[in-house]
PDB file of N, CA, C and O in Angstrom:
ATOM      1  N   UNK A   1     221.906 149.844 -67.823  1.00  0.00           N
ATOM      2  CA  UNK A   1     221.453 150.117 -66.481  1.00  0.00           C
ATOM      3  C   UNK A   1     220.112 150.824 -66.568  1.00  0.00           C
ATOM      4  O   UNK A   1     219.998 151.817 -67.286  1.00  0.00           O
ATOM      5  N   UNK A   2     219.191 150.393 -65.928  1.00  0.00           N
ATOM      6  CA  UNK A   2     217.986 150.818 -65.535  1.00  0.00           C
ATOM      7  C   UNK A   2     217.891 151.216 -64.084  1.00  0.00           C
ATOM      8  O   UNK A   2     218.407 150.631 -63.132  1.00  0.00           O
ATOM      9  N   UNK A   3     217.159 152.291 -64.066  1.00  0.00           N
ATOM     10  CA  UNK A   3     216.380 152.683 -62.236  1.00  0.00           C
ATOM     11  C   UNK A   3     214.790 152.804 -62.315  1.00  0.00           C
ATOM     12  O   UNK A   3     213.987 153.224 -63.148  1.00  0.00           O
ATOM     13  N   UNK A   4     214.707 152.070 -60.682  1.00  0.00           N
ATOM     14  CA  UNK A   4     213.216 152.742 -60.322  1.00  0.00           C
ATOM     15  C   UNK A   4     212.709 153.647 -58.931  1.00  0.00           C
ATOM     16  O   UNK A   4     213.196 153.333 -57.845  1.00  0.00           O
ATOM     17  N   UNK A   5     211.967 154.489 -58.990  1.00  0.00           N
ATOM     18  CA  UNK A   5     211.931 155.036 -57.498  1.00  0.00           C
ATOM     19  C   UNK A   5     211.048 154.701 -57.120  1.00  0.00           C
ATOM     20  O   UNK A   5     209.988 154.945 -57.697  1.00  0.00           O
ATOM     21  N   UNK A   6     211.118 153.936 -55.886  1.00  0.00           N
ATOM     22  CA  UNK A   6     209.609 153.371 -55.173  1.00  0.00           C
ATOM     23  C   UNK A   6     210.062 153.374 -53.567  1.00  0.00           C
ATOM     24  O   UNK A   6     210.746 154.207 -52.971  1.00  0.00           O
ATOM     25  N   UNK A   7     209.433 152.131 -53.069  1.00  0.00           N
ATOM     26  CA  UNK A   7     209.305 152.415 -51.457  1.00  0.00           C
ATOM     27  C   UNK A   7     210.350 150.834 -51.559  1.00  0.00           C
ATOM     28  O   UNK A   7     210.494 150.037 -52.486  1.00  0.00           O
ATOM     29  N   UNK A   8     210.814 150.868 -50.446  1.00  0.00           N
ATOM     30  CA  UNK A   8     211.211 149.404 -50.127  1.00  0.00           C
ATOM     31  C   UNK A   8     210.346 148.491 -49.617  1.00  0.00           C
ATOM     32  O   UNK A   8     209.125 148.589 -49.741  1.00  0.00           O
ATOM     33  N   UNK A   9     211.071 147.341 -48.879  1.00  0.00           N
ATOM     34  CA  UNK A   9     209.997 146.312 -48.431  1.00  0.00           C
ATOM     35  C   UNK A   9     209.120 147.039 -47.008  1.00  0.00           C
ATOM     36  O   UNK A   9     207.972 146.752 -46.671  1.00  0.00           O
ATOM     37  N   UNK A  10     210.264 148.282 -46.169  1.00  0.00           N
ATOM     38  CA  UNK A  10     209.810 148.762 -45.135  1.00  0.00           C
ATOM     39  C   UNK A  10     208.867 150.426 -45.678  1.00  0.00           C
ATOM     40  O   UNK A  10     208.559 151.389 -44.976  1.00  0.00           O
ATOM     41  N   UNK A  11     208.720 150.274 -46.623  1.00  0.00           N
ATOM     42  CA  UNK A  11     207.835 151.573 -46.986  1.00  0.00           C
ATOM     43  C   UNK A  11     208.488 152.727 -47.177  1.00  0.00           C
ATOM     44  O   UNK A  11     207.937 153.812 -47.357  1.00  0.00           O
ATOM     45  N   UNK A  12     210.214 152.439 -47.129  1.00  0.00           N
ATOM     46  CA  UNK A  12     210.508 154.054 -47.221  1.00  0.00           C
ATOM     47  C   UNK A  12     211.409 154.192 -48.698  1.00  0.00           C
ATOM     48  O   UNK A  12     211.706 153.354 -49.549  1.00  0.00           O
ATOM     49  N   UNK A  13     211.668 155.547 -48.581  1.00  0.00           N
ATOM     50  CA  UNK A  13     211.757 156.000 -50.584  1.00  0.00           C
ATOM     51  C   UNK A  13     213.110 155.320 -50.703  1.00  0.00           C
ATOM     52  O   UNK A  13     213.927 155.259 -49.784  1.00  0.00           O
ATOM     53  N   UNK A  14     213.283 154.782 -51.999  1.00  0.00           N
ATOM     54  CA  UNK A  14     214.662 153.893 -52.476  1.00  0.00           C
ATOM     55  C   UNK A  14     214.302 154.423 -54.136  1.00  0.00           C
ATOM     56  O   UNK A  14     213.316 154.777 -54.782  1.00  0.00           O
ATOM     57  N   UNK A  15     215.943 154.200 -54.364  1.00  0.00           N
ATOM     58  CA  UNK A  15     216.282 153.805 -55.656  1.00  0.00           C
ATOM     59  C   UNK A  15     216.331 152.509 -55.959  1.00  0.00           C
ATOM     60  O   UNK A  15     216.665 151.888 -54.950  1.00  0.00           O
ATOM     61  N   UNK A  16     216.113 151.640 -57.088  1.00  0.00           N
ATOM     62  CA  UNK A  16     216.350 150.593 -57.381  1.00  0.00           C
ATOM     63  C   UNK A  16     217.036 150.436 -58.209  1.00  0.00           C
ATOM     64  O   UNK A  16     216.247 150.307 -59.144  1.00  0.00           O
ATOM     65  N   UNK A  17     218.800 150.259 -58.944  1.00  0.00           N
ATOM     66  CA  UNK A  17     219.147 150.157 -59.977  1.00  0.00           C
ATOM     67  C   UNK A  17     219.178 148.678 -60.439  1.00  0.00           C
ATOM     68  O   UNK A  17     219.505 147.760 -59.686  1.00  0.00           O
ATOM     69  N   UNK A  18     218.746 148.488 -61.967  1.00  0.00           N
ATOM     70  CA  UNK A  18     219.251 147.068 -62.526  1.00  0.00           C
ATOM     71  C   UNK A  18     220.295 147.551 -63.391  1.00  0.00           C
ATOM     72  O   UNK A  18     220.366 148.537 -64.124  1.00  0.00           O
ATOM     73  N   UNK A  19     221.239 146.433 -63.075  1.00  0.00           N
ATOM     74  CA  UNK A  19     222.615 146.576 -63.986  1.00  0.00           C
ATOM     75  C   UNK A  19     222.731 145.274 -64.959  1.00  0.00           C
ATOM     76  O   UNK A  19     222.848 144.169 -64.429  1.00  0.00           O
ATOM     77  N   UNK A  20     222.709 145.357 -65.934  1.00  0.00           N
ATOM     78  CA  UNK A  20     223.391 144.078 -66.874  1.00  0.00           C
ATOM     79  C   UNK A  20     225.286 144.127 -66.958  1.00  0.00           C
ATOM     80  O   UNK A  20     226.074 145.037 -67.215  1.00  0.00           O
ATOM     81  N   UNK A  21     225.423 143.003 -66.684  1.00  0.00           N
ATOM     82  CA  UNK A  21     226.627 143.156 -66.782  1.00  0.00           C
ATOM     83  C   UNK A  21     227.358 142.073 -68.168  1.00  0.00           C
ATOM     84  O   UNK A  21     226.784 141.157 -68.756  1.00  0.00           O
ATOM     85  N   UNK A  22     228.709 142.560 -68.368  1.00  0.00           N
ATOM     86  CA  UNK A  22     228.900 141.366 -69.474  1.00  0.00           C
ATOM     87  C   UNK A  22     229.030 140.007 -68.809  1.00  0.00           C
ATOM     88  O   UNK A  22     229.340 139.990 -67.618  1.00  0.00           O
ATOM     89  N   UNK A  23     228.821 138.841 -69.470  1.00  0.00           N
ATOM     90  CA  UNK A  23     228.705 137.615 -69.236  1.00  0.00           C
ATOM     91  C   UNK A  23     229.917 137.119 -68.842  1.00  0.00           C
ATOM     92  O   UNK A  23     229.924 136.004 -68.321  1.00  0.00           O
ATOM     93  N   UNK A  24     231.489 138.031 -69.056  1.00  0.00           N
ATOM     94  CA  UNK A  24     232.664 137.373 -68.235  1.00  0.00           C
ATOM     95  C   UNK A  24     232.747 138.387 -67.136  1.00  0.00           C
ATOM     96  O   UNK A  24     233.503 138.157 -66.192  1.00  0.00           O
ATOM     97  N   UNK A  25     231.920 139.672 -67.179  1.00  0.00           N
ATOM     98  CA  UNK A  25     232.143 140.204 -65.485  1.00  0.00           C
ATOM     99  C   UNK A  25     231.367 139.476 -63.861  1.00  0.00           C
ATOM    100  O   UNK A  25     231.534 139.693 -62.661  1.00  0.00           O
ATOM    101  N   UNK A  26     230.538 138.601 -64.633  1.00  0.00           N
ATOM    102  CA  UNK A  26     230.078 137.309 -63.889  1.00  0.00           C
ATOM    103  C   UNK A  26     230.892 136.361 -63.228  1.00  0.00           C
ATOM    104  O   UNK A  26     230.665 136.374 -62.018  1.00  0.00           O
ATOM    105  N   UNK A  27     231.390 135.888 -63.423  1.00  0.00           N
ATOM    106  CA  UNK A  27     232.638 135.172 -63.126  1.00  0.00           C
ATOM    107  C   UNK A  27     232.596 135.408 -61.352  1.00  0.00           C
ATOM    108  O   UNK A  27     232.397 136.385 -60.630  1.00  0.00           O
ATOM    109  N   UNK A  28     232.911 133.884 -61.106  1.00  0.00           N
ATOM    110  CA  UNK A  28     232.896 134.519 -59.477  1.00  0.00           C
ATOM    111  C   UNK A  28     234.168 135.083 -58.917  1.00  0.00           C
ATOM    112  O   UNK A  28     234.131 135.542 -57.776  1.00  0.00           O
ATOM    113  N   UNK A  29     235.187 135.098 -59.533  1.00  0.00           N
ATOM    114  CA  UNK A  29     236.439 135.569 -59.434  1.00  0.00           C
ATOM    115  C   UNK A  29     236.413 136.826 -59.520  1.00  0.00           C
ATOM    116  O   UNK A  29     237.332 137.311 -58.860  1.00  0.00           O
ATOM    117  N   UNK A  30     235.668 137.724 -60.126  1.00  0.00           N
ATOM    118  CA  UNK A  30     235.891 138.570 -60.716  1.00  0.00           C
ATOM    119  C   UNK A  30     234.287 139.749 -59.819  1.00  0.00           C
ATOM    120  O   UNK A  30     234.280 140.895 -59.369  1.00  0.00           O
ATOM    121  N   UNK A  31     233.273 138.746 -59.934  1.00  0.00           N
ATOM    122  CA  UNK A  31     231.724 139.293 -59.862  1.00  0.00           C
ATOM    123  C   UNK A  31     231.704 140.525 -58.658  1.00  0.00           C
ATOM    124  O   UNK A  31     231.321 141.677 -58.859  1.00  0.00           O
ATOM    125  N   UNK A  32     232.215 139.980 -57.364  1.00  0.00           N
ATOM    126  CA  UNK A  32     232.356 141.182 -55.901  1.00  0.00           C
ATOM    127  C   UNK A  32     233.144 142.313 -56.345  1.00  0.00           C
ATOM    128  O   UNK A  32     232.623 143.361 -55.963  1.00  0.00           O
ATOM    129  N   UNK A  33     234.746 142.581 -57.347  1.00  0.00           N
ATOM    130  CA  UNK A  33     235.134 143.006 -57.487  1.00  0.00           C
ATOM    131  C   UNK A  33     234.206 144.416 -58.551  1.00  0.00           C
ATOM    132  O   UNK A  33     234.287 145.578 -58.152  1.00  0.00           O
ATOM    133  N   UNK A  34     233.636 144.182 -59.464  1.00  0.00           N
ATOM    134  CA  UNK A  34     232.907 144.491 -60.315  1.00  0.00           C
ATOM    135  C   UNK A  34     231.877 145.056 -60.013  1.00  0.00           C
ATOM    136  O   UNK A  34     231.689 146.226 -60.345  1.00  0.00           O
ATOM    137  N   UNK A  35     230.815 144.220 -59.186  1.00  0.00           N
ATOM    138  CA  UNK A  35     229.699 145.117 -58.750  1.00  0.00           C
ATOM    139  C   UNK A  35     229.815 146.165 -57.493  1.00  0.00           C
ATOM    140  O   UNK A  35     229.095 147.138 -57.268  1.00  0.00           O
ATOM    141  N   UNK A  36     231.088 145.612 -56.636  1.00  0.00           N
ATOM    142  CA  UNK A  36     231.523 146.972 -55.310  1.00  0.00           C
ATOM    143  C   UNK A  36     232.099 148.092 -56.108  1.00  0.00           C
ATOM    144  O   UNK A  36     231.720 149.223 -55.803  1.00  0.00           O
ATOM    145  N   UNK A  37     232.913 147.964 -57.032  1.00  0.00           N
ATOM    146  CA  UNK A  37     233.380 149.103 -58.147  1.00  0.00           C
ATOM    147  C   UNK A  37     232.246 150.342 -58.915  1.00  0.00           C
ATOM    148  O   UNK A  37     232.196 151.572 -58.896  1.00  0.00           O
ATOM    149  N   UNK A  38     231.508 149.361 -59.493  1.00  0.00           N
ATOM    150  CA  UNK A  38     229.694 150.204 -59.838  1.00  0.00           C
ATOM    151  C   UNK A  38     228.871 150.649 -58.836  1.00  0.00           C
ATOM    152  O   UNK A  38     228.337 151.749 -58.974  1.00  0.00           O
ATOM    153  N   UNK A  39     228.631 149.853 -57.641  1.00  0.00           N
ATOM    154  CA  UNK A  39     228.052 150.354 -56.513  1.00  0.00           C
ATOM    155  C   UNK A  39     228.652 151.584 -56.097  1.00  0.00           C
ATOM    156  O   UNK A  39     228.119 152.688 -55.978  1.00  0.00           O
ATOM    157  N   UNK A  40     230.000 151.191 -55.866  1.00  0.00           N
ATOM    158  CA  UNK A  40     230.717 152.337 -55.196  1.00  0.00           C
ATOM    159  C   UNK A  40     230.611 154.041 -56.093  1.00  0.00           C
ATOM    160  O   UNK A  40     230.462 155.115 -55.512  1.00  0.00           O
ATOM    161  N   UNK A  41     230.720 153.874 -57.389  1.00  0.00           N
ATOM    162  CA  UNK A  41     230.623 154.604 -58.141  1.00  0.00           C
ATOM    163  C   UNK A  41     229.769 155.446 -58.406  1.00  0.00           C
ATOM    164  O   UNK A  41     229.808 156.649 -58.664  1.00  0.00           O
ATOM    165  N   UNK A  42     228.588 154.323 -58.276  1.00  0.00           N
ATOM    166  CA  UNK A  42     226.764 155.256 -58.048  1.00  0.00           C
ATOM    167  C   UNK A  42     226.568 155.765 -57.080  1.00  0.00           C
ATOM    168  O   UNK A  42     226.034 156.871 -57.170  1.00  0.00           O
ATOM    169  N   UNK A  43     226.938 155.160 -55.485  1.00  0.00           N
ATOM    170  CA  UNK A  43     226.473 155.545 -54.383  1.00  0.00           C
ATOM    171  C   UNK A  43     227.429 157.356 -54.169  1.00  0.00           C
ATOM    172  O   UNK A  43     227.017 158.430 -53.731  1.00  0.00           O
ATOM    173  N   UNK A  44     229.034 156.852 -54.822  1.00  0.00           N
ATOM    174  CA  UNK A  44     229.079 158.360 -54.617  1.00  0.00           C
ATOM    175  C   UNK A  44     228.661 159.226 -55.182  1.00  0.00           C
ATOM    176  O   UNK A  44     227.945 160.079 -54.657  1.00  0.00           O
ATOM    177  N   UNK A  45     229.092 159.222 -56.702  1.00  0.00           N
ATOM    178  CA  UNK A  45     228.491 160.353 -57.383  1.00  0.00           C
ATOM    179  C   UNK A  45     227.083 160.753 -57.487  1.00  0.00           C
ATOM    180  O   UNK A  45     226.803 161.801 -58.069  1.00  0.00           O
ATOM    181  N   UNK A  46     226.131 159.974 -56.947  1.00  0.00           N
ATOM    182  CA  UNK A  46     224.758 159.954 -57.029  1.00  0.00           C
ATOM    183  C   UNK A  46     224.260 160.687 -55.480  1.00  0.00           C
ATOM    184  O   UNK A  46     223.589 161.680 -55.201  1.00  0.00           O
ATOM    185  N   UNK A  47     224.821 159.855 -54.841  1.00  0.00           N
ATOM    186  CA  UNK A  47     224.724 160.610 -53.262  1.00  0.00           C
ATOM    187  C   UNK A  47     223.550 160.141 -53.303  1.00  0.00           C
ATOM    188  O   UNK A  47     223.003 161.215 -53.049  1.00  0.00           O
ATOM    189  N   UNK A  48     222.256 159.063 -53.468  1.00  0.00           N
ATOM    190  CA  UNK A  48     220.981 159.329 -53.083  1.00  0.00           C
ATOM    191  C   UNK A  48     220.934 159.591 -52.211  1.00  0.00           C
ATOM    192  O   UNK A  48     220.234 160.602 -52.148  1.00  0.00           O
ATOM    193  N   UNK A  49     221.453 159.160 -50.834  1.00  0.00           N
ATOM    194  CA  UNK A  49     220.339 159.081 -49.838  1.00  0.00           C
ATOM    195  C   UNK A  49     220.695 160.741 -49.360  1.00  0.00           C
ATOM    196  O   UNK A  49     219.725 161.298 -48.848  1.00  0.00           O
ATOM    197  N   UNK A  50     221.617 161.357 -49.437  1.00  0.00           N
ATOM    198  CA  UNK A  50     222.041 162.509 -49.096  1.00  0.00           C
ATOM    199  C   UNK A  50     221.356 163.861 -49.904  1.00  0.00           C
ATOM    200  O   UNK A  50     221.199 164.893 -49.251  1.00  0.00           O
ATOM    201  N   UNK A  51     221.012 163.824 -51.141  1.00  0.00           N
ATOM    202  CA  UNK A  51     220.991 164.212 -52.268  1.00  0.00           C
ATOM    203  C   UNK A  51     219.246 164.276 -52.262  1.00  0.00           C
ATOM    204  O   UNK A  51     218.714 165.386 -52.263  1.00  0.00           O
ATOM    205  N   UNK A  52     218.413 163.044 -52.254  1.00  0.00           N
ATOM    206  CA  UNK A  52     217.444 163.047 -52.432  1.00  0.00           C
ATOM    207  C   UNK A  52     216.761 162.062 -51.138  1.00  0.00           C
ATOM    208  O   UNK A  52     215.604 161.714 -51.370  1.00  0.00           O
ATOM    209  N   UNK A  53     217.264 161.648 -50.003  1.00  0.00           N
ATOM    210  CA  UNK A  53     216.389 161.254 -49.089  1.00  0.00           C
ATOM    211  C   UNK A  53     216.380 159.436 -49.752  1.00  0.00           C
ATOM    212  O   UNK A  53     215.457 158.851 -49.184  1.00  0.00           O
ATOM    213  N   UNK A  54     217.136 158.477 -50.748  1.00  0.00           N
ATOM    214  CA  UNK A  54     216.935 157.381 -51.255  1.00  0.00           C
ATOM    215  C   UNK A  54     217.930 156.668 -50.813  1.00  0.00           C
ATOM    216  O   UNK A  54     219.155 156.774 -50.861  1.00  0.00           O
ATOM    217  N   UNK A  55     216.794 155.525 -50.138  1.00  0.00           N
ATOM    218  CA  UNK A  55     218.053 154.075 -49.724  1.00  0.00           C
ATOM    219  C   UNK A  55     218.552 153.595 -51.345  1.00  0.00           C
ATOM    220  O   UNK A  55     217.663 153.422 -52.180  1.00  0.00           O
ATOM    221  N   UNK A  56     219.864 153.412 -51.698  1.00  0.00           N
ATOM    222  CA  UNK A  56     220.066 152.492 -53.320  1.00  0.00           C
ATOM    223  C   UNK A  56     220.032 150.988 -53.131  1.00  0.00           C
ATOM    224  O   UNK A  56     220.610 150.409 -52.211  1.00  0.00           O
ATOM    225  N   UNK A  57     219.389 150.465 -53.973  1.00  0.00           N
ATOM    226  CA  UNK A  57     219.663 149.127 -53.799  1.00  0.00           C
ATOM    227  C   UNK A  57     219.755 148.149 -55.231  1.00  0.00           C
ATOM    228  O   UNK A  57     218.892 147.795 -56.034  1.00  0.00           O
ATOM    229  N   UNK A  58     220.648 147.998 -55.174  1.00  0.00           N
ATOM    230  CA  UNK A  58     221.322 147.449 -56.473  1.00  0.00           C
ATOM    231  C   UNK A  58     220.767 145.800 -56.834  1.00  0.00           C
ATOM    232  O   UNK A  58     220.528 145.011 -55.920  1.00  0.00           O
ATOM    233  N   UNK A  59     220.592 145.393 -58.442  1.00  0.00           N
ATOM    234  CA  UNK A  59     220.299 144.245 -58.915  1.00  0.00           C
ATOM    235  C   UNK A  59     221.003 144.030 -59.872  1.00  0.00           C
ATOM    236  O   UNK A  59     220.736 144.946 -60.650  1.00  0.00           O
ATOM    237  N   UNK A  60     222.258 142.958 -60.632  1.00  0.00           N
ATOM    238  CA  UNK A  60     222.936 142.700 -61.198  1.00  0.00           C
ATOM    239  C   UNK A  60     222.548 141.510 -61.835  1.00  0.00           C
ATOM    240  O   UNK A  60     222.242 140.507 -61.190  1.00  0.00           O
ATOM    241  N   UNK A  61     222.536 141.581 -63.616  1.00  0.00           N
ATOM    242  CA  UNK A  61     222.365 140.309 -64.269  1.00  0.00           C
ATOM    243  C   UNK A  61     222.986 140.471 -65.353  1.00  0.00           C
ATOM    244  O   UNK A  61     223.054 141.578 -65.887  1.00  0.00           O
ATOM    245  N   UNK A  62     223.689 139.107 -65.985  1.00  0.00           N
ATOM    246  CA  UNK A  62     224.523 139.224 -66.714  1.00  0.00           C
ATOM    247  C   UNK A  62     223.578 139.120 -68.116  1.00  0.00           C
ATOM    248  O   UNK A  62     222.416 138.712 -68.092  1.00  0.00           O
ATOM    249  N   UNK A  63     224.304 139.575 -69.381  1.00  0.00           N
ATOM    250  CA  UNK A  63     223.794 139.573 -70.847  1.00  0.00           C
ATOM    251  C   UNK A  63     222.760 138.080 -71.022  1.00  0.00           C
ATOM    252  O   UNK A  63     221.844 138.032 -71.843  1.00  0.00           O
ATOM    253  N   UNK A  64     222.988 137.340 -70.423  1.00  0.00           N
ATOM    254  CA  UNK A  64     222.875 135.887 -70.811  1.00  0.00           C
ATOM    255  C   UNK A  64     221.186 135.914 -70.235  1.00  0.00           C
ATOM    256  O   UNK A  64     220.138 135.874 -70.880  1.00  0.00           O
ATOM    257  N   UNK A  65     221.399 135.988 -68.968  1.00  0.00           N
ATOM    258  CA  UNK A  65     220.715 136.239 -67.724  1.00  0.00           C
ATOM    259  C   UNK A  65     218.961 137.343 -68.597  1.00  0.00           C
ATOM    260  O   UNK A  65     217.813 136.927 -68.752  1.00  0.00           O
ATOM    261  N   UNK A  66     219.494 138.577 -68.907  1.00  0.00           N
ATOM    262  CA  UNK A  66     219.201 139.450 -69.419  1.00  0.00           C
ATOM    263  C   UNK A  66     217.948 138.480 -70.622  1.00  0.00           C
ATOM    264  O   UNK A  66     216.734 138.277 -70.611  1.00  0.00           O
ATOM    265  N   UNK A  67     218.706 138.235 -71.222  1.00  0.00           N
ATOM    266  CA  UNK A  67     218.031 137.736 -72.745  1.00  0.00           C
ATOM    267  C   UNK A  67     217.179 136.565 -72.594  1.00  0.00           C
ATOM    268  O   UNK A  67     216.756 135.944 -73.569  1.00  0.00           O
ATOM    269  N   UNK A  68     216.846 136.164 -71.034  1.00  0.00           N
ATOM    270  CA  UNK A  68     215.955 134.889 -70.474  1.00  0.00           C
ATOM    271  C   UNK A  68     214.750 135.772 -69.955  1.00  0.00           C
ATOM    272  O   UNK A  68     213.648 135.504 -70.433  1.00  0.00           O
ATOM    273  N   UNK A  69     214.840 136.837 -68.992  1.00  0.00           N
ATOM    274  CA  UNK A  69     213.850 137.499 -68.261  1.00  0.00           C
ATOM    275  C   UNK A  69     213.169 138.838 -68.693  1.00  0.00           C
ATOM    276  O   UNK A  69     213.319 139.927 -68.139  1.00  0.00           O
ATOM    277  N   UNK A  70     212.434 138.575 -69.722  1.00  0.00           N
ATOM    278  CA  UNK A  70     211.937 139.813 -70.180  1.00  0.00           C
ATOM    279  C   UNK A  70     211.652 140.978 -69.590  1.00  0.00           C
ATOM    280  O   UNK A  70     211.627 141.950 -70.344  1.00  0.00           O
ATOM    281  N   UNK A  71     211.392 141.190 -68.271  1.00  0.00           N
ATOM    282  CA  UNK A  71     211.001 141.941 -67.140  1.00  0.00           C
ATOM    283  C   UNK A  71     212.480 143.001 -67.121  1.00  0.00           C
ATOM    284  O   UNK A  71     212.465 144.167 -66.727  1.00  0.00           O
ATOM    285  N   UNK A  72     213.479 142.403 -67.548  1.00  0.00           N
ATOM    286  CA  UNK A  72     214.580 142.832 -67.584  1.00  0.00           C
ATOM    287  C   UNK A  72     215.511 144.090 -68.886  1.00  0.00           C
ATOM    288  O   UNK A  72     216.547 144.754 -68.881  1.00  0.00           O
ATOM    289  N   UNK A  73     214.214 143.799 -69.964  1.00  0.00           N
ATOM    290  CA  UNK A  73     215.004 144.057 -71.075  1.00  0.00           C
ATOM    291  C   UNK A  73     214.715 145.741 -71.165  1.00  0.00           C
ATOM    292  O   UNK A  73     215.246 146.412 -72.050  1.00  0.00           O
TER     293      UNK A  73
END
């Protein structure tokens, strides 16, 4: 997992997390379950927007995914 702090598309302060995930937590069976679990997890214990004034906004790619987009690594 990586973060960045910048502005959003509307100019105001956000977190950005990228998450790699493993290549069977992809799965579409499985994928909503997985990333609402991590979301949920960051948004509480992190509290941005409460904590520090930050919309979170989450990006999920699997290992596979990962090892194609260098921007990513």
């Amino acid at each position: 997992m990586k973060h960045a702090i910048g502005a959003d598309t509307s100019g105001d302060p956000a977190i950005f997390f990228r998450i790699v995930l493993a290549d069977w937590a992809v799965d579409e069976k499985i994928l909503a379950d997985v990333s609402g679990k991590i979301m949920t997890t960051l948004f509480d214990e992190l509290r941005p927007y409460e904590n520090w004034g930050l919309a979170p906004y989450f990006s999920f790619r699997s290992n596979s995914e990962q090892s194609t987009e260098p921007e990513w690594s």
